[in-house]
PDB file of N, CA, C and O in Angstrom:
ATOM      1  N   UNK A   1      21.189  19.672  30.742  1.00  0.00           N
ATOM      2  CA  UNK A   1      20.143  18.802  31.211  1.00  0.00           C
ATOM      3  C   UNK A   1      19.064  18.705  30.132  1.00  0.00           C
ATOM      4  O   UNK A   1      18.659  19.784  29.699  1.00  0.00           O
ATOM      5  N   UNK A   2      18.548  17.620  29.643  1.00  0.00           N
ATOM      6  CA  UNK A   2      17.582  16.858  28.980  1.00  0.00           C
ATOM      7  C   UNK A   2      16.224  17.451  29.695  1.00  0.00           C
ATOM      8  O   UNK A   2      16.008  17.390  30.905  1.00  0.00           O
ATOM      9  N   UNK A   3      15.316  18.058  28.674  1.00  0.00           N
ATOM     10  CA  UNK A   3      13.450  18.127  29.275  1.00  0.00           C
ATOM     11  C   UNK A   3      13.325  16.887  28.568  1.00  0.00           C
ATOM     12  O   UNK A   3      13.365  16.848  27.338  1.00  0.00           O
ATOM     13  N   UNK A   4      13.154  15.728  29.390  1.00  0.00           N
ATOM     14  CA  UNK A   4      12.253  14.624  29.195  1.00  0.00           C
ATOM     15  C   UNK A   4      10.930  14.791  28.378  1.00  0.00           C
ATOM     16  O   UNK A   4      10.663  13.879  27.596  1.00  0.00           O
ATOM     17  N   UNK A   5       9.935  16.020  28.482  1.00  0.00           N
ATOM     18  CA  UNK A   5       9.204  16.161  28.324  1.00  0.00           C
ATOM     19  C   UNK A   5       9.253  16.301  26.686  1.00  0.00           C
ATOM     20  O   UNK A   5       8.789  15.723  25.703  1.00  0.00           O
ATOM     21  N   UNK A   6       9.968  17.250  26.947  1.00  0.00           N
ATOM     22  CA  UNK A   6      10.464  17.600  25.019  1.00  0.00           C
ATOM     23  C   UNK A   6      11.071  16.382  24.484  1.00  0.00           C
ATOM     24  O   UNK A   6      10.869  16.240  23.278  1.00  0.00           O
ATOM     25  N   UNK A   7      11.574  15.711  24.896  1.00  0.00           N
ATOM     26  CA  UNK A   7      12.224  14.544  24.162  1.00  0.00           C
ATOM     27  C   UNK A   7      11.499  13.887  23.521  1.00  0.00           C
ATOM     28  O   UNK A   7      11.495  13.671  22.309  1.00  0.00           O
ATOM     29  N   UNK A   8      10.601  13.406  24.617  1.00  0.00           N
ATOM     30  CA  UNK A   8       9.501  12.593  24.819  1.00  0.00           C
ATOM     31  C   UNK A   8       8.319  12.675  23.118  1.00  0.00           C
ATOM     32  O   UNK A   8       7.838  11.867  22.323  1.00  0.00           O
ATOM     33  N   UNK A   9       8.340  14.467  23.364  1.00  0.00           N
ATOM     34  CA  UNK A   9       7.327  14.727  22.292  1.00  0.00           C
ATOM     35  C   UNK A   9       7.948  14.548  20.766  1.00  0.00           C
ATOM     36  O   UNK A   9       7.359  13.977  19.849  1.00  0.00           O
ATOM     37  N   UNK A  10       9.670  15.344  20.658  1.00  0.00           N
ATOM     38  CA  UNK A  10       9.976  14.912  19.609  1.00  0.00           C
ATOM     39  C   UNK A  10       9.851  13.626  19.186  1.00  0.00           C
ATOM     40  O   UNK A  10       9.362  13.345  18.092  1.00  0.00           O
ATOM     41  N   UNK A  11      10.314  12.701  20.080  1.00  0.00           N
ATOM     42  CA  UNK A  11      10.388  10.965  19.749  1.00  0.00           C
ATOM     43  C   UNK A  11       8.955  10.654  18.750  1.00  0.00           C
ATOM     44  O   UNK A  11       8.888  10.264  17.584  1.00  0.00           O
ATOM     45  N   UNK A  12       7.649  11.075  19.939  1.00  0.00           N
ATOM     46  CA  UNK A  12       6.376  10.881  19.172  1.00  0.00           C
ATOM     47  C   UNK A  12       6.351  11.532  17.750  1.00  0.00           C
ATOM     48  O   UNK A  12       5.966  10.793  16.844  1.00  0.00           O
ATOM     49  N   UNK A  13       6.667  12.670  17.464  1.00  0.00           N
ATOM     50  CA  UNK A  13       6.536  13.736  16.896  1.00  0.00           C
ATOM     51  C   UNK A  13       7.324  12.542  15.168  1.00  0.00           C
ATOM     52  O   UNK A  13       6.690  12.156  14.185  1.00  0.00           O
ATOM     53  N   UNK A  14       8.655  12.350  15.466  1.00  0.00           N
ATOM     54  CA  UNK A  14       9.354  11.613  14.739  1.00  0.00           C
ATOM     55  C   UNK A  14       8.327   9.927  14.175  1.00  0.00           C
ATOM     56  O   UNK A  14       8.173   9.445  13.053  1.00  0.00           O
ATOM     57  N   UNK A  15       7.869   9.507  15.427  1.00  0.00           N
ATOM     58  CA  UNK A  15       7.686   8.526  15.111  1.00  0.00           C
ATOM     59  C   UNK A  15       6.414   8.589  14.222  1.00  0.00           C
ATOM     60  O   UNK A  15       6.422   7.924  13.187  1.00  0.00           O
ATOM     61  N   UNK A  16       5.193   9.419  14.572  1.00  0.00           N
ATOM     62  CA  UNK A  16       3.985  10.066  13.560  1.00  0.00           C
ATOM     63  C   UNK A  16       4.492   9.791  12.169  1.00  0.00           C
ATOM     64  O   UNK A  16       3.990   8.981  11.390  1.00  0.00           O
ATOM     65  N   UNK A  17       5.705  10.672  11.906  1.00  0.00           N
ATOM     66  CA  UNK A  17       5.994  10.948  10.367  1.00  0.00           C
ATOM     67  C   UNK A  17       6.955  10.149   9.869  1.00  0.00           C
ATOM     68  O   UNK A  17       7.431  10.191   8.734  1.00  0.00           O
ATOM     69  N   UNK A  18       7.268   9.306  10.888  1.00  0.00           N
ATOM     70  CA  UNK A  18       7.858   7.451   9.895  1.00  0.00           C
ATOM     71  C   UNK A  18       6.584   6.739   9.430  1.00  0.00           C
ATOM     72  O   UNK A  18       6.325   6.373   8.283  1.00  0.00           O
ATOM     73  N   UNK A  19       5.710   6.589  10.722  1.00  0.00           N
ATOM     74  CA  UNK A  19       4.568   5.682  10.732  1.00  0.00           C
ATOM     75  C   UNK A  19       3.814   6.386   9.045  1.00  0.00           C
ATOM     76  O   UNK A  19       3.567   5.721   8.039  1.00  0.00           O
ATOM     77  N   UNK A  20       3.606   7.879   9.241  1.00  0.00           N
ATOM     78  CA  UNK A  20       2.880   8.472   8.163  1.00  0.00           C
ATOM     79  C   UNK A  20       3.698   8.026   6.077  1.00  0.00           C
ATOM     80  O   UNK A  20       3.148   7.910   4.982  1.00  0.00           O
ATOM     81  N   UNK A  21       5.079   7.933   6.521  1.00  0.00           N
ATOM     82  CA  UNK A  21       5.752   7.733   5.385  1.00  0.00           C
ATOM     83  C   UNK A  21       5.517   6.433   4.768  1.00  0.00           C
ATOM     84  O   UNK A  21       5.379   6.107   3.589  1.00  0.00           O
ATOM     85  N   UNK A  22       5.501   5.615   6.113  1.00  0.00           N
ATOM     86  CA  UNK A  22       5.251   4.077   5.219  1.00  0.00           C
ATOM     87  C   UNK A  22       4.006   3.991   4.914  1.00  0.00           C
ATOM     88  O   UNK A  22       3.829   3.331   3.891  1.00  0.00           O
ATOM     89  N   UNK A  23       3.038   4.409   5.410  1.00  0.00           N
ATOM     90  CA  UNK A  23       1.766   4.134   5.080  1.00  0.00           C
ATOM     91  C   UNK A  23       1.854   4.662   3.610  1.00  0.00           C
ATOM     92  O   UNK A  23       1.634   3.880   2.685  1.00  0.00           O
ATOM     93  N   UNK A  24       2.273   6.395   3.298  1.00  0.00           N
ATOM     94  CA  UNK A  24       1.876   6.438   2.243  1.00  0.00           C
ATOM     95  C   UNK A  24       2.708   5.620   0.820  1.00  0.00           C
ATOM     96  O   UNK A  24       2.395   5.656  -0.370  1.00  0.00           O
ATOM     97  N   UNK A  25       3.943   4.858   1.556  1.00  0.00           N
ATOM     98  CA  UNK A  25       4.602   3.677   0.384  1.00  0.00           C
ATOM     99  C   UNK A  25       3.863   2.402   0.590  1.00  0.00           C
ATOM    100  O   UNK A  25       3.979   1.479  -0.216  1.00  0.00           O
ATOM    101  N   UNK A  26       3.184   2.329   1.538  1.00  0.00           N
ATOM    102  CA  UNK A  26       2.245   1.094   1.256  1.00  0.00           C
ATOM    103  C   UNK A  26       1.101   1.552   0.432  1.00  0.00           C
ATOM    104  O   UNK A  26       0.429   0.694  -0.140  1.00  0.00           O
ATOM    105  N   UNK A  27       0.808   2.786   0.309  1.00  0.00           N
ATOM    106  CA  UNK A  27      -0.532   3.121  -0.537  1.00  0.00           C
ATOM    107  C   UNK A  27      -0.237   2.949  -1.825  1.00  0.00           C
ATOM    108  O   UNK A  27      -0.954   2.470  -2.704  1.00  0.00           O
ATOM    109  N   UNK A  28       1.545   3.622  -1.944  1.00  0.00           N
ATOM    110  CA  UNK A  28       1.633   3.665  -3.458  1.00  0.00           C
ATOM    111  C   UNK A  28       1.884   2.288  -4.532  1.00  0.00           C
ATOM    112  O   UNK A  28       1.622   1.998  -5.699  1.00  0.00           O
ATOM    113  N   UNK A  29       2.508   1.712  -3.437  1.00  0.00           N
ATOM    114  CA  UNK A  29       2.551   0.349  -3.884  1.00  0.00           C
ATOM    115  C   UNK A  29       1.247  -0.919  -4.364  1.00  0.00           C
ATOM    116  O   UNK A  29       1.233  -1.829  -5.192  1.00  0.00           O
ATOM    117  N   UNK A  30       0.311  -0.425  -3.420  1.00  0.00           N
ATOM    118  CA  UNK A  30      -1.165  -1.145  -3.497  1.00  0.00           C
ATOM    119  C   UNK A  30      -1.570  -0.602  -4.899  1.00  0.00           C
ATOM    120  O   UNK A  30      -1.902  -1.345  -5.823  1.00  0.00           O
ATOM    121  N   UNK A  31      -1.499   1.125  -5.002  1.00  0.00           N
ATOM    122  CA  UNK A  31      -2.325   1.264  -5.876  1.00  0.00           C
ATOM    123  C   UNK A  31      -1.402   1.519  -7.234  1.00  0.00           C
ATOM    124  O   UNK A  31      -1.562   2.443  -8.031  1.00  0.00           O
ATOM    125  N   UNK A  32      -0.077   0.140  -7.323  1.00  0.00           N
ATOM    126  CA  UNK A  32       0.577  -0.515  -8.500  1.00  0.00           C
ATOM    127  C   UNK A  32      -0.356  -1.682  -8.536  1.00  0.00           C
ATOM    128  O   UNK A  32      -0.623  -2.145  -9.646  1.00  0.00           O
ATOM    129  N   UNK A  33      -0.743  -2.075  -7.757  1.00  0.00           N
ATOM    130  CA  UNK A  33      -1.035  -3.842  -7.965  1.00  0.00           C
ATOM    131  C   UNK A  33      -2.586  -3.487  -8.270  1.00  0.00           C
ATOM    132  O   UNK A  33      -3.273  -4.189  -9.010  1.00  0.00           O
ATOM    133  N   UNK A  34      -2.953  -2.592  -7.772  1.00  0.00           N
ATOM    134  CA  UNK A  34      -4.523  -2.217  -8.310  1.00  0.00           C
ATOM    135  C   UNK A  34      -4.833  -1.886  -9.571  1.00  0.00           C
ATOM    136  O   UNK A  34      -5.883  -2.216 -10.123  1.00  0.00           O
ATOM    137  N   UNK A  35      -3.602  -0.975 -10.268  1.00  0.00           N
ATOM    138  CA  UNK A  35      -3.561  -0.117 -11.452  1.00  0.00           C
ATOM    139  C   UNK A  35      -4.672   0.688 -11.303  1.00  0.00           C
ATOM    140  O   UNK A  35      -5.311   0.739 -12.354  1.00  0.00           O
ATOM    141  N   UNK A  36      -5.234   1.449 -10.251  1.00  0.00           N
ATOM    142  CA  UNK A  36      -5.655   2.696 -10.214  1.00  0.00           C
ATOM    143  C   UNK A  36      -5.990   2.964  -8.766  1.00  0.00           C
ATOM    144  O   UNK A  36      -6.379   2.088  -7.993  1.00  0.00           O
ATOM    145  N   UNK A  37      -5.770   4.551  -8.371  1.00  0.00           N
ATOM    146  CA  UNK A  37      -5.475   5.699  -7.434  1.00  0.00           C
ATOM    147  C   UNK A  37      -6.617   4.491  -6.391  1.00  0.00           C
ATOM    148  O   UNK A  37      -7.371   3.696  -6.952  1.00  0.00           O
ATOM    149  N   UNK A  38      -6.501   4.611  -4.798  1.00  0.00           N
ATOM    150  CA  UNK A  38      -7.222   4.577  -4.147  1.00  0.00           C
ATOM    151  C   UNK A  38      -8.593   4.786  -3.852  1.00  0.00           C
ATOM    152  O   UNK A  38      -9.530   4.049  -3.543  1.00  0.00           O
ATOM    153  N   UNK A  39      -8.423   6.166  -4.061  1.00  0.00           N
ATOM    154  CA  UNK A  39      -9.544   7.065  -3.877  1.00  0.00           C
ATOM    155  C   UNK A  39     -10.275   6.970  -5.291  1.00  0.00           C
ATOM    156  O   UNK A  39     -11.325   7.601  -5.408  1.00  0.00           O
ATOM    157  N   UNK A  40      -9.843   6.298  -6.275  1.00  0.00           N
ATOM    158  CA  UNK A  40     -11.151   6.600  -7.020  1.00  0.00           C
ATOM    159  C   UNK A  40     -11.709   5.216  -6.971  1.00  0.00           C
ATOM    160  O   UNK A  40     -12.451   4.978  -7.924  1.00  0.00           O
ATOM    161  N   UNK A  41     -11.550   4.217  -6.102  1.00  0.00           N
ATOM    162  CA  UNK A  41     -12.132   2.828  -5.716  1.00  0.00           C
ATOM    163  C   UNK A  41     -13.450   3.549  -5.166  1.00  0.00           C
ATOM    164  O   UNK A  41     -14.520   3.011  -5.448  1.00  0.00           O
ATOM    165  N   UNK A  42     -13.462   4.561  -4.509  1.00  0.00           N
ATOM    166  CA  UNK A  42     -14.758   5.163  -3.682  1.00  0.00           C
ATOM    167  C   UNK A  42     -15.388   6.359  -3.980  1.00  0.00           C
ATOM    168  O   UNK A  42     -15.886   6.935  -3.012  1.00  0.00           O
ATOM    169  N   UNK A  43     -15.545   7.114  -5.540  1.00  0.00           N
ATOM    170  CA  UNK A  43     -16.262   7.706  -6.269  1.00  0.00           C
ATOM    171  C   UNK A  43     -17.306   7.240  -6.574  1.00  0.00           C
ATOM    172  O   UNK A  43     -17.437   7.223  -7.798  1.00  0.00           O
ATOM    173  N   UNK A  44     -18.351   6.740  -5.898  1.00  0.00           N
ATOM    174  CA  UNK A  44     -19.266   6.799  -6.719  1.00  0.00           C
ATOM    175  C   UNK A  44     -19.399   5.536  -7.046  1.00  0.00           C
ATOM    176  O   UNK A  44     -20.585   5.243  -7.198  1.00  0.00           O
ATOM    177  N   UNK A  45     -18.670   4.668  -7.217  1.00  0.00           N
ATOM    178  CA  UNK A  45     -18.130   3.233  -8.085  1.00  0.00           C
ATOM    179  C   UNK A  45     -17.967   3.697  -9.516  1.00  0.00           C
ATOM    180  O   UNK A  45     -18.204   3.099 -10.566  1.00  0.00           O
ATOM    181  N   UNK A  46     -17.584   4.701  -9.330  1.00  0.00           N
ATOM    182  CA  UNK A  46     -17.107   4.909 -11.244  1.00  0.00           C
ATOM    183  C   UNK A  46     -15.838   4.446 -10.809  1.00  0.00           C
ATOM    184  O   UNK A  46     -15.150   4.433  -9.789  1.00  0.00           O
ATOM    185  N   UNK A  47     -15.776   3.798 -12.851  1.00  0.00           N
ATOM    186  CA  UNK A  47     -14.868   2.986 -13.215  1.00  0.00           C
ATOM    187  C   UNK A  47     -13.638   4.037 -13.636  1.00  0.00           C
ATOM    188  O   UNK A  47     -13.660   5.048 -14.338  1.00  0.00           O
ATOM    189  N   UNK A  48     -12.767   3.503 -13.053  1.00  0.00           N
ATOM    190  CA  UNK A  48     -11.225   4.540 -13.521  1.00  0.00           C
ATOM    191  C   UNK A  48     -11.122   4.108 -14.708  1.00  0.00           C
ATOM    192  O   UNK A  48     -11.360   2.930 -14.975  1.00  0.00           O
ATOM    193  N   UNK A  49     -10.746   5.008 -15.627  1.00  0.00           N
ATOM    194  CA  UNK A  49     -10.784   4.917 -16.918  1.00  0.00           C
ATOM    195  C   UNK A  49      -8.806   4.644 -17.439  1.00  0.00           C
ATOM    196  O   UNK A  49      -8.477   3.967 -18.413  1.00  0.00           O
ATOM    197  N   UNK A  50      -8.151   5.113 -16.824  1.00  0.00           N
ATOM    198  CA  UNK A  50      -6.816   4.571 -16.849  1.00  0.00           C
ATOM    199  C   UNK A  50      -6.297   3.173 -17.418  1.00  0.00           C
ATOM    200  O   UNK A  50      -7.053   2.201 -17.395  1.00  0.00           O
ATOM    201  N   UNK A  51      -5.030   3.081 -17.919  1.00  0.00           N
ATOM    202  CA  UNK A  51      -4.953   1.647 -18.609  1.00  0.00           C
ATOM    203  C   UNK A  51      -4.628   0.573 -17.538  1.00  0.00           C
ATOM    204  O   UNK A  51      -3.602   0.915 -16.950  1.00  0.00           O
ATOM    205  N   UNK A  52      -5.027  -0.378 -17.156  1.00  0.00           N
ATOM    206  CA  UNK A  52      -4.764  -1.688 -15.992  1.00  0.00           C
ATOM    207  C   UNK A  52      -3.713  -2.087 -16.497  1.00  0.00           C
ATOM    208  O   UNK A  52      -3.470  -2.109 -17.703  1.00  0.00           O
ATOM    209  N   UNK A  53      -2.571  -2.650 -15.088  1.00  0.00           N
ATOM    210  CA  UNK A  53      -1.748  -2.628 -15.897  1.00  0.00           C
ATOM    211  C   UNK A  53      -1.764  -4.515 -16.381  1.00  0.00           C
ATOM    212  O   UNK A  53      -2.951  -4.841 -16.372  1.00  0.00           O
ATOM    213  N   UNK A  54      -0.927  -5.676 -16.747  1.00  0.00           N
ATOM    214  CA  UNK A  54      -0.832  -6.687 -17.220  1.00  0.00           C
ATOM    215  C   UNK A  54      -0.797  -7.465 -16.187  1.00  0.00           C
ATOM    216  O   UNK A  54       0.073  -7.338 -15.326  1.00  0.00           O
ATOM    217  N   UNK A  55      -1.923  -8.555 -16.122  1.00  0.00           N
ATOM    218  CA  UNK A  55      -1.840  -9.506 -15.346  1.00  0.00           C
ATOM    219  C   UNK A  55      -0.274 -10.295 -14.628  1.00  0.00           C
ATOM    220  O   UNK A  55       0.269 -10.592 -13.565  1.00  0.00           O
ATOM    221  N   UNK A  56      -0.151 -10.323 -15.754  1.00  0.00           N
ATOM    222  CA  UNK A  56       1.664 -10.637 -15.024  1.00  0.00           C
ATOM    223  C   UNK A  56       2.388  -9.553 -14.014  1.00  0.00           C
ATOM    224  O   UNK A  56       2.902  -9.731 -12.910  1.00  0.00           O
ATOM    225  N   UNK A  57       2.203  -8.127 -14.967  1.00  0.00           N
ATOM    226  CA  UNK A  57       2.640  -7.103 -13.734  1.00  0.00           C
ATOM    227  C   UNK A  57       2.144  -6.942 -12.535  1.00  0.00           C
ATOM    228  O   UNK A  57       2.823  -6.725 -11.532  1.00  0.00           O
ATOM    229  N   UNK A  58       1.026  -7.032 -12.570  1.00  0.00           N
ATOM    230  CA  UNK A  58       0.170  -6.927 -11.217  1.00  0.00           C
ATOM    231  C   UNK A  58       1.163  -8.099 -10.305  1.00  0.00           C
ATOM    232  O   UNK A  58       1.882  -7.843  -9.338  1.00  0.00           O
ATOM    233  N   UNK A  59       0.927  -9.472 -10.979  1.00  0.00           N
ATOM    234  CA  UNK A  59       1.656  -9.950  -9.718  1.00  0.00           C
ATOM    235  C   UNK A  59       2.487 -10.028  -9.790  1.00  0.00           C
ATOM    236  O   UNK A  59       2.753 -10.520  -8.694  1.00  0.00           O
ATOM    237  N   UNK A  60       3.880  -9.887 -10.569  1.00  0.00           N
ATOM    238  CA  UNK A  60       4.814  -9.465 -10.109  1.00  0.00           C
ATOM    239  C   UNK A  60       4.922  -8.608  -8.957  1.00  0.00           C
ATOM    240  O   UNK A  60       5.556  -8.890  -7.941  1.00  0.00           O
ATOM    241  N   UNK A  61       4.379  -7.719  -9.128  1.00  0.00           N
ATOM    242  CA  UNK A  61       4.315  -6.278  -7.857  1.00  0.00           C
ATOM    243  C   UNK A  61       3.525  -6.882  -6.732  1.00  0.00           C
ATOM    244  O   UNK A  61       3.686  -6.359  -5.629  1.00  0.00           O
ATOM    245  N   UNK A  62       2.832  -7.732  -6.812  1.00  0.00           N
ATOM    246  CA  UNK A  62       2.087  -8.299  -6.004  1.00  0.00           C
ATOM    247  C   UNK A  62       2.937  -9.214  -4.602  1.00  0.00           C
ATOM    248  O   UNK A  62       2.795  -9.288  -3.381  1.00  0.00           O
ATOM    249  N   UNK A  63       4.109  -9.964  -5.938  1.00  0.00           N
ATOM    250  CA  UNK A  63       5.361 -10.740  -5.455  1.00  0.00           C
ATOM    251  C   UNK A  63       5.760  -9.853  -4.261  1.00  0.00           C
ATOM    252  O   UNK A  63       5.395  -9.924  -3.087  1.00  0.00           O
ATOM    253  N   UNK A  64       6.830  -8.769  -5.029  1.00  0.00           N
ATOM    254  CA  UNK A  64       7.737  -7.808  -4.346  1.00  0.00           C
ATOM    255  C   UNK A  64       7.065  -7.806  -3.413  1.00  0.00           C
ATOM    256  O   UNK A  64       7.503  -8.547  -2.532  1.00  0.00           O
ATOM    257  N   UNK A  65       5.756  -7.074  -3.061  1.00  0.00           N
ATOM    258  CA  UNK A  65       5.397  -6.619  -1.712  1.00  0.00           C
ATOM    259  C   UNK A  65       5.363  -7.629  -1.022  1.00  0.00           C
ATOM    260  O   UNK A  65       5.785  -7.349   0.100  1.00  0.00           O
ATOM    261  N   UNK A  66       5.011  -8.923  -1.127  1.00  0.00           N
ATOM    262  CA  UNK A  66       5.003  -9.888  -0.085  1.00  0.00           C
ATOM    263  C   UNK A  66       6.895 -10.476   0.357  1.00  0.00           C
ATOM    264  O   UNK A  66       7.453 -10.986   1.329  1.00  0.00           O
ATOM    265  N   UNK A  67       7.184 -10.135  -0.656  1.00  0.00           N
ATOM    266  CA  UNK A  67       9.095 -10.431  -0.454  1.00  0.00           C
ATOM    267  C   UNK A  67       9.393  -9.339   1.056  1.00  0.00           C
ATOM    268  O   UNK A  67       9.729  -9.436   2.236  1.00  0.00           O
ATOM    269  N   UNK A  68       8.975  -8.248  -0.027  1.00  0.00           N
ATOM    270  CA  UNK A  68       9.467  -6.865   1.296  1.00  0.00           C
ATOM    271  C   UNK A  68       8.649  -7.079   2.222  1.00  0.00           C
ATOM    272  O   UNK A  68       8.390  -6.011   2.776  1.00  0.00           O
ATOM    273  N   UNK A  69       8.166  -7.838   2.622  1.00  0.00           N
ATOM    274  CA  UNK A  69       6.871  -7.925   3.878  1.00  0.00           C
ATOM    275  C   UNK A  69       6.101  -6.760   4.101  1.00  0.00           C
ATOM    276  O   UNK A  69       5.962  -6.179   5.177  1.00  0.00           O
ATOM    277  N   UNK A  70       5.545  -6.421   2.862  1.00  0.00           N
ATOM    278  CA  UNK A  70       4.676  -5.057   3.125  1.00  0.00           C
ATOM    279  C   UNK A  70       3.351  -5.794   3.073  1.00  0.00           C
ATOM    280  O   UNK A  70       2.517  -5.141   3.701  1.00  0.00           O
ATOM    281  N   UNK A  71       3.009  -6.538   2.732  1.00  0.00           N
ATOM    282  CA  UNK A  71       1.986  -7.635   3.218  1.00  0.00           C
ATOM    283  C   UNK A  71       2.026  -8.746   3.613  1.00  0.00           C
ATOM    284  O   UNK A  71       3.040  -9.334   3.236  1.00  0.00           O
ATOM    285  N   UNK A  72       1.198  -9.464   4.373  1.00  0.00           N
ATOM    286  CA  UNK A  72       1.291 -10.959   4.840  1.00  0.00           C
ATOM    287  C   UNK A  72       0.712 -11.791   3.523  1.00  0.00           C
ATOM    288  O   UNK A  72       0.202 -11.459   2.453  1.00  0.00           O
ATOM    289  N   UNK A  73       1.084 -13.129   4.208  1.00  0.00           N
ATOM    290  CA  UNK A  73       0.865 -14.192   3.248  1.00  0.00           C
ATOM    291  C   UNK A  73      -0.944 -14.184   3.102  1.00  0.00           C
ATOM    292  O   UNK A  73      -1.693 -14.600   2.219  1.00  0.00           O
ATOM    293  N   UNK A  74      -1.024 -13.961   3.531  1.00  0.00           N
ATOM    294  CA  UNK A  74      -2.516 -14.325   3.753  1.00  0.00           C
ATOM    295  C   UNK A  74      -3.069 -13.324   2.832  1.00  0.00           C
ATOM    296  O   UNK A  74      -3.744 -13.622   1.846  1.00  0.00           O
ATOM    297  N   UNK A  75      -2.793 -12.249   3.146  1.00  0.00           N
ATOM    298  CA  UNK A  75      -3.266 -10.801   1.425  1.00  0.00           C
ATOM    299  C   UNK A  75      -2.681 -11.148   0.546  1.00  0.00           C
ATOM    300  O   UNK A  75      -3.199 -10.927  -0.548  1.00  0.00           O
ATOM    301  N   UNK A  76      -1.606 -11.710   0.564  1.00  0.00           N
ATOM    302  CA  UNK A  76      -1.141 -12.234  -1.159  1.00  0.00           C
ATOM    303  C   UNK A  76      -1.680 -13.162  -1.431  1.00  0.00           C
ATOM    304  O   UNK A  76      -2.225 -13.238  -2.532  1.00  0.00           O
ATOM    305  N   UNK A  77      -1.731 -14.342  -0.411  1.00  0.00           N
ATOM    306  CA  UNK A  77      -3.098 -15.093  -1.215  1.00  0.00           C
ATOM    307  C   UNK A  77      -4.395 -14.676  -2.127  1.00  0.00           C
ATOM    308  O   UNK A  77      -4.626 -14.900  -3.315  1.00  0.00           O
ATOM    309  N   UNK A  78      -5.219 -13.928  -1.047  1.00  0.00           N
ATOM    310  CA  UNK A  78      -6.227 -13.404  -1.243  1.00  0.00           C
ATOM    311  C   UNK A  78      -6.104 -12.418  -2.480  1.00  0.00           C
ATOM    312  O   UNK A  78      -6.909 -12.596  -3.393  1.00  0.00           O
ATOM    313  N   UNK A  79      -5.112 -11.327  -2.607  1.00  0.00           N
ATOM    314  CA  UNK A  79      -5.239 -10.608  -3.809  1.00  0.00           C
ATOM    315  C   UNK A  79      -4.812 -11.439  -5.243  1.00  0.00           C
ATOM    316  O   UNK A  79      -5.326 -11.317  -6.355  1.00  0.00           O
ATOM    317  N   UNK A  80      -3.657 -12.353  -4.807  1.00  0.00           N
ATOM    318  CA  UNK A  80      -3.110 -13.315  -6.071  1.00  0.00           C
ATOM    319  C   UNK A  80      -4.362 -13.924  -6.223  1.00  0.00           C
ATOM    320  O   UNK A  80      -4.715 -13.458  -7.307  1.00  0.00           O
ATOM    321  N   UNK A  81      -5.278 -14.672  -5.840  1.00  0.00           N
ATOM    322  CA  UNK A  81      -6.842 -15.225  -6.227  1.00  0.00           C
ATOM    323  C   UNK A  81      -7.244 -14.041  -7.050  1.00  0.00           C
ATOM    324  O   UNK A  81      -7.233 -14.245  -8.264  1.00  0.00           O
ATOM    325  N   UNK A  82      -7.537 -13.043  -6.715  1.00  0.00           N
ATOM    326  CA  UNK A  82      -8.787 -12.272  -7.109  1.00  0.00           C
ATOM    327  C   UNK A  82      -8.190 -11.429  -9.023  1.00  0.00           C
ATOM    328  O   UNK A  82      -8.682 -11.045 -10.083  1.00  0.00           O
ATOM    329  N   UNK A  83      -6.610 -11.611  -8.191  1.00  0.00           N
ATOM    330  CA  UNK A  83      -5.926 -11.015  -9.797  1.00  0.00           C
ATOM    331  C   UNK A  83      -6.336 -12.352 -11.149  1.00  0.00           C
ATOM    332  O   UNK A  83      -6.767 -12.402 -12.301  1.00  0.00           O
ATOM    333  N   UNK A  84      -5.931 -13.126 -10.228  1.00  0.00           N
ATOM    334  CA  UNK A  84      -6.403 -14.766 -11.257  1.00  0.00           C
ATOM    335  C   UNK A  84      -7.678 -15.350 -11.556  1.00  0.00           C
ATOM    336  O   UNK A  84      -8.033 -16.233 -12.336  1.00  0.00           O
ATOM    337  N   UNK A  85      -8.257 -14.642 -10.751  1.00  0.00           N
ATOM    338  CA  UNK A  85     -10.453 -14.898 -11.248  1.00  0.00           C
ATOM    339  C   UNK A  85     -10.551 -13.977 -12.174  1.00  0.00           C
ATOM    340  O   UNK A  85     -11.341 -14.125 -13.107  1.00  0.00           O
ATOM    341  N   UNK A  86      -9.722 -12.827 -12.055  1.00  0.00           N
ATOM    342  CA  UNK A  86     -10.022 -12.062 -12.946  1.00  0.00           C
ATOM    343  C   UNK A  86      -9.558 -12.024 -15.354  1.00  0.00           C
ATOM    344  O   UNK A  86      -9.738 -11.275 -16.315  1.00  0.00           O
ATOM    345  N   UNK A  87      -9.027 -13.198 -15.081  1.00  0.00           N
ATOM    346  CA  UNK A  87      -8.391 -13.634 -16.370  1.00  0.00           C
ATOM    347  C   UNK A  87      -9.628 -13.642 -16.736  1.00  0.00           C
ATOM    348  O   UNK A  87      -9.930 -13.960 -17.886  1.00  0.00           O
TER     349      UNK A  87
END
């Protein structure tokens, strides 16, 4: 016989650390198209000193994620603008 109860919690338990996995491949992926770490967007506003990577790469990677639907059209708009103001 099945504890519902326990099931119940593994299921959640499982689903936490899918939900937790993609988030952190959506982080890593953002902070390709950013060319630098997350967290140092909110130091202070110091500037990451790291090399950016090439306008073309950015959106390329910019592409992929909207292919893989790791973002909507509407953020690829918005970030493809802001990569291209930035020329």
């Amino acid at each position: 016989m099945i504890d519902l109860g326990i099931a119940a919690e593994a299921y959640a338990q499982r689903e936490a650390e899918e939900r937790q996995k993609e988030m952190q491949r959506k982080r890593n992926e953002l902070e390709e198209i950013l060319g630098q770490p997350i967290s140092n967007m909110y130091q202070g506003g110091a500037a990451y000193s790291a090399p950016q990577k090439s306008t073309e790469d950015r959106l390329k990677t910019l592409n992929e994620l909207k292919e893989k639907g790791l973002i909507t059209e509407e953020e690829y708009a918005n970030k493809r603008k802001q990569i291209i103001e930035q020329l």
